[in-house]
PyMOL commands that place a pseudoatom at each C-alpha (Angstrom):
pseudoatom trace, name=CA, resn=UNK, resi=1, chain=A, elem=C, hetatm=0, pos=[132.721, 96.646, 82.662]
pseudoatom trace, name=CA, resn=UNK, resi=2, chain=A, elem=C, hetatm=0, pos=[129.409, 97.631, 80.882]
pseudoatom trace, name=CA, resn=UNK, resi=3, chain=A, elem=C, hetatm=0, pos=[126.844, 98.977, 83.196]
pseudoatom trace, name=CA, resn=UNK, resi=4, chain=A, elem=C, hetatm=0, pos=[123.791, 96.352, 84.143]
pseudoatom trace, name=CA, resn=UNK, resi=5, chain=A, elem=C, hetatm=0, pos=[120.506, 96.167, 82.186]
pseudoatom trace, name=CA, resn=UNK, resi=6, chain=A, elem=C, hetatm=0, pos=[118.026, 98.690, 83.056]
pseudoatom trace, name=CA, resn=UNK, resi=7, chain=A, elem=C, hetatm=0, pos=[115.395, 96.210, 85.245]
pseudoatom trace, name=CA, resn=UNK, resi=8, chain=A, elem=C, hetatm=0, pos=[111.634, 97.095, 83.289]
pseudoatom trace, name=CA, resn=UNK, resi=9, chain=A, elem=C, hetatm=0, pos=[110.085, 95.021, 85.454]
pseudoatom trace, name=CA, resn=UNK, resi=10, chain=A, elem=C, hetatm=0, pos=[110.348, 97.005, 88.241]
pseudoatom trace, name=CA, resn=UNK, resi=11, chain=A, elem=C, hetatm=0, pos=[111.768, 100.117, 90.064]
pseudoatom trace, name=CA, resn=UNK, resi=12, chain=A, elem=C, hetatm=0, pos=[114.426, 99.948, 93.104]
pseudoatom trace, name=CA, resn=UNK, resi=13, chain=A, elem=C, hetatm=0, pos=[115.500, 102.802, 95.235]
pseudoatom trace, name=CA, resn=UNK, resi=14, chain=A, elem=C, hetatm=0, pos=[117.086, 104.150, 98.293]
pseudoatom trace, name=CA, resn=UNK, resi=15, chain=A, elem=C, hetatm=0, pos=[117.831, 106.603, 100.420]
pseudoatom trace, name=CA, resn=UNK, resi=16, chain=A, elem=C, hetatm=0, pos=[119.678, 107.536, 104.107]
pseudoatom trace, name=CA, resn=UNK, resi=17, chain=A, elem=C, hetatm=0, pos=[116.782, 109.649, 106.315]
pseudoatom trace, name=CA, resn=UNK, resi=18, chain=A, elem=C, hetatm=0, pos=[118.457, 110.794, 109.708]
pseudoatom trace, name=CA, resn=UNK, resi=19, chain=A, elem=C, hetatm=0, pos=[116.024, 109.540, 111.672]
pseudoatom trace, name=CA, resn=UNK, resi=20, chain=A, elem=C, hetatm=0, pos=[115.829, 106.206, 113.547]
pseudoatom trace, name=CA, resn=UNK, resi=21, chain=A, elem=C, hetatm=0, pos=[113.180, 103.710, 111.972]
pseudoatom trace, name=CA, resn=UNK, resi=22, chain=A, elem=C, hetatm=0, pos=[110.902, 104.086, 114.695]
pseudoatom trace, name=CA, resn=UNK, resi=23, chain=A, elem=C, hetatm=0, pos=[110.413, 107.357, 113.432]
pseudoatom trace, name=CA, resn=UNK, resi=24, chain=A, elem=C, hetatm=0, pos=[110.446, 106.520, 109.673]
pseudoatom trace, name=CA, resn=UNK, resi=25, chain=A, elem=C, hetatm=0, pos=[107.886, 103.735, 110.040]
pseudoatom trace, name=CA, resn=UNK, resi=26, chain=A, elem=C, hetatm=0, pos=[105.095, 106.149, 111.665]
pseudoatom trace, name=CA, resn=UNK, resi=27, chain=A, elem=C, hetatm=0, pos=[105.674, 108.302, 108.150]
pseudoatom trace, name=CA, resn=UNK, resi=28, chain=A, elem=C, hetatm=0, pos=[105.312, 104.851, 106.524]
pseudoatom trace, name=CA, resn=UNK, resi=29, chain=A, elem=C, hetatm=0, pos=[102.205, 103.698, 108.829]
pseudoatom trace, name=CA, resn=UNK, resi=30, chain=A, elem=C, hetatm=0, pos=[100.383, 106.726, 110.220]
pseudoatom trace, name=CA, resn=UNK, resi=31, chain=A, elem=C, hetatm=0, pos=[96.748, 107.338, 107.776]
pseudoatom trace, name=CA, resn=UNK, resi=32, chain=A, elem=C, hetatm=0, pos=[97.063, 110.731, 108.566]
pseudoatom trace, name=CA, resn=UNK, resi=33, chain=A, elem=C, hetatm=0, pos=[100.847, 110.876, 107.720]
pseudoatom trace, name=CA, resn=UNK, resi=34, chain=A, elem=C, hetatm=0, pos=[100.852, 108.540, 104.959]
pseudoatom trace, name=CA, resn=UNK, resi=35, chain=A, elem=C, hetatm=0, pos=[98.318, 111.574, 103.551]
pseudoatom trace, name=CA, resn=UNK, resi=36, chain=A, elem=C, hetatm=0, pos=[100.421, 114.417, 103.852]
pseudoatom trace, name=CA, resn=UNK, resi=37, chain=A, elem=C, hetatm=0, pos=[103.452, 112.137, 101.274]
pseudoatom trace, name=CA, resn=UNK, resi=38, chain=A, elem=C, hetatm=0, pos=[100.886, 110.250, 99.356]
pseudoatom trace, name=CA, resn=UNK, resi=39, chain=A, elem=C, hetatm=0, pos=[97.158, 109.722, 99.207]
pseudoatom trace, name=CA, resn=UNK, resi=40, chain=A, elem=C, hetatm=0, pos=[94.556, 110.031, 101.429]
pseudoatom trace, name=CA, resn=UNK, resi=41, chain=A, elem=C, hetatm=0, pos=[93.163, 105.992, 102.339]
pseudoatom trace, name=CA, resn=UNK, resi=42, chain=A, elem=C, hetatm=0, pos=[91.872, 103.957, 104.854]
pseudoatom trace, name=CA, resn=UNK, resi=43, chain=A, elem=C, hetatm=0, pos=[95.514, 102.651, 105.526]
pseudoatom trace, name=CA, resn=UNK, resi=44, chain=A, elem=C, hetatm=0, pos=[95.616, 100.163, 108.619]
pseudoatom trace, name=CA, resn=UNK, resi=45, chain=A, elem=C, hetatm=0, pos=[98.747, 98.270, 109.515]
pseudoatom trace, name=CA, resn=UNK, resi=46, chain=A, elem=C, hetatm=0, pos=[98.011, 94.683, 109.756]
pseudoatom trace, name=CA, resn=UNK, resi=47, chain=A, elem=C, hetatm=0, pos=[98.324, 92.016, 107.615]
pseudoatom trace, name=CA, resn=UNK, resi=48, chain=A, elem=C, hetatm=0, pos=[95.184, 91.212, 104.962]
pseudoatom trace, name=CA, resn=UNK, resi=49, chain=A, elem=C, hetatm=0, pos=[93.764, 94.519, 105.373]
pseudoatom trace, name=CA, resn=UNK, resi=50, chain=A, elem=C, hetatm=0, pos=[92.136, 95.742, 102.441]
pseudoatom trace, name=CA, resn=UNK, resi=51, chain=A, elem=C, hetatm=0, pos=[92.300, 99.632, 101.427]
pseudoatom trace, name=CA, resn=UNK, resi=52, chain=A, elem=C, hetatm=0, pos=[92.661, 102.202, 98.859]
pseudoatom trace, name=CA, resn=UNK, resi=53, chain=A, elem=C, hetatm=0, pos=[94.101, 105.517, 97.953]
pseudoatom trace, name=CA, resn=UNK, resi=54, chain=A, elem=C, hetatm=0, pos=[92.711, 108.100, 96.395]
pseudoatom trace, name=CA, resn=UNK, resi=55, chain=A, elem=C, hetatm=0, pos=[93.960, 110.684, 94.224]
pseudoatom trace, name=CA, resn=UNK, resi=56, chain=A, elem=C, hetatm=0, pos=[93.312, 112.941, 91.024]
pseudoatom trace, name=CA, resn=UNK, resi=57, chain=A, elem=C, hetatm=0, pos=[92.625, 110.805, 87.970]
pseudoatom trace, name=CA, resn=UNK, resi=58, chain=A, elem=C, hetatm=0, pos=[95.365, 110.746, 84.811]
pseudoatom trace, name=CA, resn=UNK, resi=59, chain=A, elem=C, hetatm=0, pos=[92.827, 110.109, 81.922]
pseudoatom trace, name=CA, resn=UNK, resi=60, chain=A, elem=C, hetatm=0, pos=[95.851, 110.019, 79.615]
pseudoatom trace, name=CA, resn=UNK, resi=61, chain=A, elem=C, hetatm=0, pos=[97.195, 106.915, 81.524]
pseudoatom trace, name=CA, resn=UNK, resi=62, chain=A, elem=C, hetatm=0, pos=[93.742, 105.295, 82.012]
pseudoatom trace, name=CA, resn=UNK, resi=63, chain=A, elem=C, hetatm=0, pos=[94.383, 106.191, 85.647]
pseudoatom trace, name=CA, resn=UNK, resi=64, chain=A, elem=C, hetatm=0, pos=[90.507, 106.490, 87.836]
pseudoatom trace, name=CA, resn=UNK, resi=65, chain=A, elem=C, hetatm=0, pos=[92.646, 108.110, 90.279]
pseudoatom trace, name=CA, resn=UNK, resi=66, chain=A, elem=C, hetatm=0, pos=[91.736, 104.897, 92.773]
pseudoatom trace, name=CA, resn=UNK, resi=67, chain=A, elem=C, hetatm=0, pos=[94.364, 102.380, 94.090]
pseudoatom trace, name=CA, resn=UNK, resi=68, chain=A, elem=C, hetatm=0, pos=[93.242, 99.485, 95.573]
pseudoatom trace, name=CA, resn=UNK, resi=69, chain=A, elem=C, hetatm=0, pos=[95.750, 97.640, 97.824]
pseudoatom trace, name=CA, resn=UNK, resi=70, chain=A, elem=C, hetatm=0, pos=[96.178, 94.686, 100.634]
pseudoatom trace, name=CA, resn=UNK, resi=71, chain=A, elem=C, hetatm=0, pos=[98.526, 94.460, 103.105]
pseudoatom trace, name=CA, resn=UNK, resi=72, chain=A, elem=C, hetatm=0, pos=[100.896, 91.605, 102.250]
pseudoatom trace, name=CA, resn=UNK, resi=73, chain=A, elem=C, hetatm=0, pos=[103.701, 91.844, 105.076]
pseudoatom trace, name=CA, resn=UNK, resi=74, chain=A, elem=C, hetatm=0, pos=[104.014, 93.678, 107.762]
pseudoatom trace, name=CA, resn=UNK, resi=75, chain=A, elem=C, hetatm=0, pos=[107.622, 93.811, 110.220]
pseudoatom trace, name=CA, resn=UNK, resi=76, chain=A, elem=C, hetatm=0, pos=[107.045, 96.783, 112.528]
pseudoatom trace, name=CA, resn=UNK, resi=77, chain=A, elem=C, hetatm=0, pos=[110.112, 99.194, 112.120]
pseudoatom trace, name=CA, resn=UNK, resi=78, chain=A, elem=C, hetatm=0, pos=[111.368, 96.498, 109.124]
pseudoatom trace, name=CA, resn=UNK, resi=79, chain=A, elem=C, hetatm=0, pos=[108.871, 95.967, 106.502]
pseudoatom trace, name=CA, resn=UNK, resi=80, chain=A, elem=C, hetatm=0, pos=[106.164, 96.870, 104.688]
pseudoatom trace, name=CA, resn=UNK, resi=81, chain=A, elem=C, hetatm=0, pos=[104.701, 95.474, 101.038]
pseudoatom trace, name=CA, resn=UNK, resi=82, chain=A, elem=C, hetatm=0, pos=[101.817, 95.887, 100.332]
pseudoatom trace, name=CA, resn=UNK, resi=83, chain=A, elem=C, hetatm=0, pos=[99.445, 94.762, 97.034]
pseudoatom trace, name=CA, resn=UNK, resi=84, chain=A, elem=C, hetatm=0, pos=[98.927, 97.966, 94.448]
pseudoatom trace, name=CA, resn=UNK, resi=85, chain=A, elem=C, hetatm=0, pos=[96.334, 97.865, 91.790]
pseudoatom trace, name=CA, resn=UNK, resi=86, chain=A, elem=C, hetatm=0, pos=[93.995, 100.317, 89.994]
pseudoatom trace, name=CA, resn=UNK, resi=87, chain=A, elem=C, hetatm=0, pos=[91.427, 99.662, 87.649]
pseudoatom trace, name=CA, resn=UNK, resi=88, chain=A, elem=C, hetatm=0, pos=[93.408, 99.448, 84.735]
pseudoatom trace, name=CA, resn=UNK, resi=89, chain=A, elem=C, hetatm=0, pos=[96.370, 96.907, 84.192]
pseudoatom trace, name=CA, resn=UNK, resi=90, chain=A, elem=C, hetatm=0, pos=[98.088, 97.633, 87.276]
pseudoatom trace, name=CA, resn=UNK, resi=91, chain=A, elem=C, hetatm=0, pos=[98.770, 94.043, 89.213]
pseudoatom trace, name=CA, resn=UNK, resi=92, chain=A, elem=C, hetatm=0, pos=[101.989, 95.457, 91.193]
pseudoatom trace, name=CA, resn=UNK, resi=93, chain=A, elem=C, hetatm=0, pos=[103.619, 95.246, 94.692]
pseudoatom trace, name=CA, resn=UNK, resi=94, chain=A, elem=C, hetatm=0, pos=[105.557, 97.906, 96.880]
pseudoatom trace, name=CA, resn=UNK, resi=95, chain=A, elem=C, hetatm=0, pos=[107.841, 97.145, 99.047]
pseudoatom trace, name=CA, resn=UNK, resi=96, chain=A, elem=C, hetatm=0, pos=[109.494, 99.090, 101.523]
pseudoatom trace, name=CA, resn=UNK, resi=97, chain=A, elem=C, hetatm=0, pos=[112.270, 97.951, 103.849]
pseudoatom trace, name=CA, resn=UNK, resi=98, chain=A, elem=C, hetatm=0, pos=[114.265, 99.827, 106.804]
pseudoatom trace, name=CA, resn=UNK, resi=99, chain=A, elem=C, hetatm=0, pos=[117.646, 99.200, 107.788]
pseudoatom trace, name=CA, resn=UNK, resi=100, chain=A, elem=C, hetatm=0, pos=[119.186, 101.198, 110.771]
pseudoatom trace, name=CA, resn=UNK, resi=101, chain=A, elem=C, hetatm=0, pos=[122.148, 102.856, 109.667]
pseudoatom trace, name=CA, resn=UNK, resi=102, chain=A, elem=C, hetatm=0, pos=[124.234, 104.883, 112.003]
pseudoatom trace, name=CA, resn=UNK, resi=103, chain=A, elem=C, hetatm=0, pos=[121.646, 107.064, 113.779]
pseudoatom trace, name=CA, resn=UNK, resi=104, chain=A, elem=C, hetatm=0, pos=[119.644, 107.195, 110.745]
pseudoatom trace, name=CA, resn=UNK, resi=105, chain=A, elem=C, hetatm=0, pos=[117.178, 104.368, 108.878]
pseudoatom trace, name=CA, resn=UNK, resi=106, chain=A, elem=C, hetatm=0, pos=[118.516, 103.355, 104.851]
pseudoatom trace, name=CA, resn=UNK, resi=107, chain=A, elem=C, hetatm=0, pos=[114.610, 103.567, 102.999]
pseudoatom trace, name=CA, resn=UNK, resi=108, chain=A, elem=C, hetatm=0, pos=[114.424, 100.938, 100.210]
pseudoatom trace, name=CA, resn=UNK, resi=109, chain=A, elem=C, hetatm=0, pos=[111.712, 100.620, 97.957]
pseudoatom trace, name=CA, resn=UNK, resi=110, chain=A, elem=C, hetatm=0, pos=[110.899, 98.063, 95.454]
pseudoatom trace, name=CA, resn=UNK, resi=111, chain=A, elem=C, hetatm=0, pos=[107.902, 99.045, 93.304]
pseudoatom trace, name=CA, resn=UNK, resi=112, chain=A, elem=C, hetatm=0, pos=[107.746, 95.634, 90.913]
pseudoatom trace, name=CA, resn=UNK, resi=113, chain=A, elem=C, hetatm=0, pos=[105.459, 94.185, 88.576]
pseudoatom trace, name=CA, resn=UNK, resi=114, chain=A, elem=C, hetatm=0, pos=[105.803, 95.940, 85.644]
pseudoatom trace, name=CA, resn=UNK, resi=115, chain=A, elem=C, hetatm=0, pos=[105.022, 94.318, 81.722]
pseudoatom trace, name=CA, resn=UNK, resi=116, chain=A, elem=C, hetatm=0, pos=[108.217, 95.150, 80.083]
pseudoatom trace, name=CA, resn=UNK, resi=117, chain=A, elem=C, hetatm=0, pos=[106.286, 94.598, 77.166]
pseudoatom trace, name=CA, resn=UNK, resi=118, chain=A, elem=C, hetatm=0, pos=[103.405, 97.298, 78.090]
pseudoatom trace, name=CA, resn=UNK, resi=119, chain=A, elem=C, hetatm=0, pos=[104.441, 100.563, 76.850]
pseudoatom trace, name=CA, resn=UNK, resi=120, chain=A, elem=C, hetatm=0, pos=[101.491, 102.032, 78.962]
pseudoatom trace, name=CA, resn=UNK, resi=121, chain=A, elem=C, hetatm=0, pos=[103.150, 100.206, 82.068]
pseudoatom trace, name=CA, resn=UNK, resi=122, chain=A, elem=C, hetatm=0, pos=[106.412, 101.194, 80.931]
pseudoatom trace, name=CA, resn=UNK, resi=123, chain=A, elem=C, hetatm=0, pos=[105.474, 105.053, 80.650]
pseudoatom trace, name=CA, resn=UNK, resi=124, chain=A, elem=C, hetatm=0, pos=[103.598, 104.731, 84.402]
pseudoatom trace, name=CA, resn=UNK, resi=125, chain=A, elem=C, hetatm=0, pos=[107.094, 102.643, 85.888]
pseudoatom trace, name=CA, resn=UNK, resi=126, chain=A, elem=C, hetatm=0, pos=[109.526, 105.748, 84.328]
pseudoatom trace, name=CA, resn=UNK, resi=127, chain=A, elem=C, hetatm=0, pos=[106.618, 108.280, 85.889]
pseudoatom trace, name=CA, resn=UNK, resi=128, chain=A, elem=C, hetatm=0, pos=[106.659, 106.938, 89.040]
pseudoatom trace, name=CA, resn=UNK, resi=129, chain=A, elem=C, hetatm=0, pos=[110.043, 106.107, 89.383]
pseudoatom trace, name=CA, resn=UNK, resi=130, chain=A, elem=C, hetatm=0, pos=[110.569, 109.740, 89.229]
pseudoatom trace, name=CA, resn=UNK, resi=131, chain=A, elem=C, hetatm=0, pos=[108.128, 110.680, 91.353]
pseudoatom trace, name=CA, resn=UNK, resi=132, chain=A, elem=C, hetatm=0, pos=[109.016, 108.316, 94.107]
pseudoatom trace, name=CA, resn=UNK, resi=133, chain=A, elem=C, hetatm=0, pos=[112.595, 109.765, 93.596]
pseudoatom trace, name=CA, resn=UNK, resi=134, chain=A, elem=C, hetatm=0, pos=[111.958, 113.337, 93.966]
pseudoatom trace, name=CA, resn=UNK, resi=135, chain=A, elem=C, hetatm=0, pos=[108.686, 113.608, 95.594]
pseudoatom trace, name=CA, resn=UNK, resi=136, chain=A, elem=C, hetatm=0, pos=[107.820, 111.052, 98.015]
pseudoatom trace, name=CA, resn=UNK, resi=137, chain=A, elem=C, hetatm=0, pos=[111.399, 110.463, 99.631]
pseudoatom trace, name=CA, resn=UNK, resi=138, chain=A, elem=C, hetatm=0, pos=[111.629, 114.227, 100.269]
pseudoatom trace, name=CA, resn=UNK, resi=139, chain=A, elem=C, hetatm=0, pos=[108.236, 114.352, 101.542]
pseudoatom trace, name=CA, resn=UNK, resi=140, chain=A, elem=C, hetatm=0, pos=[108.539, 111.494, 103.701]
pseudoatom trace, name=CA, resn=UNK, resi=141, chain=A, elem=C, hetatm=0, pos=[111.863, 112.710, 105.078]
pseudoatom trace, name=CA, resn=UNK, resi=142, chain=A, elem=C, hetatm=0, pos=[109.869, 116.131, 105.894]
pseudoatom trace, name=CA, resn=UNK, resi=143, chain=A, elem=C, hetatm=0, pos=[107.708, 114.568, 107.910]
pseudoatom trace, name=CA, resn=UNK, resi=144, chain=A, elem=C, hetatm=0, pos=[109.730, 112.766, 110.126]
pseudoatom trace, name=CA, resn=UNK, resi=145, chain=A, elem=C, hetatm=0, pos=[111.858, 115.949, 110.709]
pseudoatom trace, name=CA, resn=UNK, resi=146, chain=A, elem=C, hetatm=0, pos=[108.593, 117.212, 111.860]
pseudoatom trace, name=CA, resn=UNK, resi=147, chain=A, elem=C, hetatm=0, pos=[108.068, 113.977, 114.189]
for i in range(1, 147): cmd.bond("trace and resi %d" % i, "trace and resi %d" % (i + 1))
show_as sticks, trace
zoom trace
């Protein structure tokens, strides 16, 4: 059975974090924890609030090193997606959802929007795909070992 097309359009992960998602969703919800795995902001959990991250700027992406985002959903332990734009072409959502799993939470993240046809937005998805894989989960899973 050939292996299913590679989705451009967005980027879809997992992972198991042996913690319950109580503890997960503070990493996911806390400003000052949410700083320590990914950007400073002005992060507040409720739905419509308007916020950004800030970060070091990628010139060679036509990244300002600002992302400007909205709180789209909010489920408490469950759900969070959330708007994600910069000042560029950006126009994408993130999505994470918890699922208890044994005494531990499954993390899934769906980072979509992407132009397939944008080879700018293509380079940024492959990017931050990686980074979400290697960097964020660990760091998120390092906090809430901390918790």
């Amino acid at each position: 059975m050939p292996a299913p097309a590679e989705d451009r359009t967005a980027i879809r992960l997992d992972q198991f974090i042996a913690h319950p998602p109580a503890k997960v969703w503070r990493a996911l919800t806390e400003p000052d924890l949410i700083a320590k795995w990914l950007m400073p902001g002005d992060f507040r959990p409720e739905v419509g609030h308007r916020f950004t991250f800030r970060t070091t700027p990628k010139k060679s992406v036509g990244f300002d090193g600002v992302v400007h985002c909205e709180v789209l959903e909010l489920e408490p332990e469950r759900l969070l997606k959330l708007s994600w734009r910069d000042g560029g072409s950006a126009d994408w959502t993130v999505t994470w959802r918890l699922e208890p799993e044994g005494r531990g939470t499954r993390l899934f993240l769906d980072h979509e929007g992407f132009d397939p046809e944008d080879e700018l937005q293509q380079m940024s998805r492959r990017i931050m795909g990686g980074g979400w894989r290697s960097a964020a989960y660990r760091r998120i899973a390092e906090i809430v070992d901390a918790l």
